[in-house]
N, C-alpha and C positions, 0 to 999 in steps of 0.2 A: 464653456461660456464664462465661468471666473476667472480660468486663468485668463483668457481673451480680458476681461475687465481688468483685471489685475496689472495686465501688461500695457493696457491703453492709459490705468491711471500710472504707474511707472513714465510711460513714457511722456506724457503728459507732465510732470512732474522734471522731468528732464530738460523740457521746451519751456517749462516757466521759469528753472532756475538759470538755464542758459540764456534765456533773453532779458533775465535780469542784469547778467554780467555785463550787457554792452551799455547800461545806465550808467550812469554816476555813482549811484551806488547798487552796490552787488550784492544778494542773498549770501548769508556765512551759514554754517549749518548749525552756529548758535541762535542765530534769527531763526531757523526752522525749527528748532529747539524751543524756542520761547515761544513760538505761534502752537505747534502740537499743544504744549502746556496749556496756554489759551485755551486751546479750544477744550482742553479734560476737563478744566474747571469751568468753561462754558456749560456743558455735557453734565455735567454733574449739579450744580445751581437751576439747570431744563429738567432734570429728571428729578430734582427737590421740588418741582413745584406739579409734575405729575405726582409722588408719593404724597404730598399735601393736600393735591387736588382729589382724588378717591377717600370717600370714609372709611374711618377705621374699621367699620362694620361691615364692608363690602372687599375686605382684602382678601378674601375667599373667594370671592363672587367669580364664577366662567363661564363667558356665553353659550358654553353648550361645554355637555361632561366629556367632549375626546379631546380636551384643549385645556392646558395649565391656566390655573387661578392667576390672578393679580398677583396675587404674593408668590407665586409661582413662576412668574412672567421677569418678574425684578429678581428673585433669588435666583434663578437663571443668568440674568444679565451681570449680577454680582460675580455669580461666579467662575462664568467667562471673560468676565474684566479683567479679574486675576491670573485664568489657565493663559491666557491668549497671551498677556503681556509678559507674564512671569515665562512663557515660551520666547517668545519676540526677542527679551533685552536678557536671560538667564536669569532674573532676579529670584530670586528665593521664593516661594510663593505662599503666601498664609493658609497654616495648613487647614484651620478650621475653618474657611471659606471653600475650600477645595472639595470636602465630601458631598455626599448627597441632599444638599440645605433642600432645595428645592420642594422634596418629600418630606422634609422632617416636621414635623406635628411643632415643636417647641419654637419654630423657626419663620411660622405661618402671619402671625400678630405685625401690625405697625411698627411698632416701633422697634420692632427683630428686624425685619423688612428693611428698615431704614437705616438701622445702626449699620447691616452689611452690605446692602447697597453704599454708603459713604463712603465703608471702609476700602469697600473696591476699587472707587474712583480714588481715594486717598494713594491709595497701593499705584493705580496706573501712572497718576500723577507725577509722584516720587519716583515711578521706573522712571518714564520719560527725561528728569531732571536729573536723575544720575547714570545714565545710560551715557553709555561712551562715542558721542557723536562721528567720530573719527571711523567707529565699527558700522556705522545705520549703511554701509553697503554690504556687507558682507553677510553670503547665505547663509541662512539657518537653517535645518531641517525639521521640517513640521509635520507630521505623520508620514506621508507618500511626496509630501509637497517639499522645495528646496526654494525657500524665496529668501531675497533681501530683507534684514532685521527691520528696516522702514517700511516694507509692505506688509510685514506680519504685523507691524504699529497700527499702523492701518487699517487692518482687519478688523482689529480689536474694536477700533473706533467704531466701526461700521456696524460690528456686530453688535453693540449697547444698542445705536440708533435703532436701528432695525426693532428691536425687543421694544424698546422704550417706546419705540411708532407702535407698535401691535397692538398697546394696552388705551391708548385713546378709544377704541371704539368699548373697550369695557369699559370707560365712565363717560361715554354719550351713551350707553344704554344702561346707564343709573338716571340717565338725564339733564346730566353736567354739562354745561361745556368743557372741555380741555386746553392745560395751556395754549397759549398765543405762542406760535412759533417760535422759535428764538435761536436765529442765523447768527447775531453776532451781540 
């Protein structure tokens, strides 16, 4: 079923750059470049305003003990932002975001939480901008998987969203509302 999804967004992605070409003006794969960019720091200013919107005192807090904490949920997604991407584009990967934060007691607090949460989106950011557009076709091998360096991009993305959506339902059952979506 992912790679099924994987291949419909590929091909999808093929059918919008191609029927951009018969416009006046044509998608460059620097214009794809500056929209990815877009959208990490979109992504990243949407998940500042979830870390903002949870108390500080409720970054432990999990709706039930088989399921990672708040602060658990974002150190996660930190440090998938960097495994994922630092795979994708080869960039060097920050090694103290790499190990086990998730579980680490020192790593649990606010404003821990958010410094590495940033830092990750900082990290993806920068792969994206110095990533060698010229390669974004070319396979990469990702555990058992061999995808295009732009679908592993991809991934990356999808997988923060994903994390990032799961943690709404832990600050409506603080009794919060949650951020207002934010498409663009």
């Amino acid at each position: 079923m992912k790679k099924l999804l994987l291949h419909m967004t590929c091909c999808c992605f093929i059918v919008l750059v191609s029927s951009l070409q018969g416009h006046s003006q044509s998608m460059k794969l620097e214009d794809i470049r500056a929209q990815m960019v877009k959208e990490w720091e979109r992504a990243k200013a949407y998940t500042n305003e979830y870390l903002n919107t949870m108390p500080a005192d409720k970054y432990e807090y999990r709706p039930v003990d088989s399921i990672r904490s708040f602060s658990q949920q974002m150190l996660h997604l930190a440090q998938a932002n960097v495994f994922l991407m630092s795979s994708a584009t080869g960039t060097k990967p920050l090694g103290y975001i790499m190990h086990d934060m998730e579980n680490a007691a020192g790593a649990q607090k606010k404003d821990s939480v958010v410094y590495y949460v940033n830092t990750s989106y900082d990290f993806c950011i920068n792969a994206v901008k110095n990533s060698d557009v010229s390669k974004w076709a070319e396979k990469r091998k990702f555990f058992s998987f061999e995808e295009p360096m732009f679908a592993l991009m991809l991934k990356a993305f999808e997988h923060q969203t994903h994390h990032r959506g799961q943690t709404t339902i832990y600050i409506r059952l603080q009794g919060i509302k949650p951020p207002q979506e934010k498409l663009f």
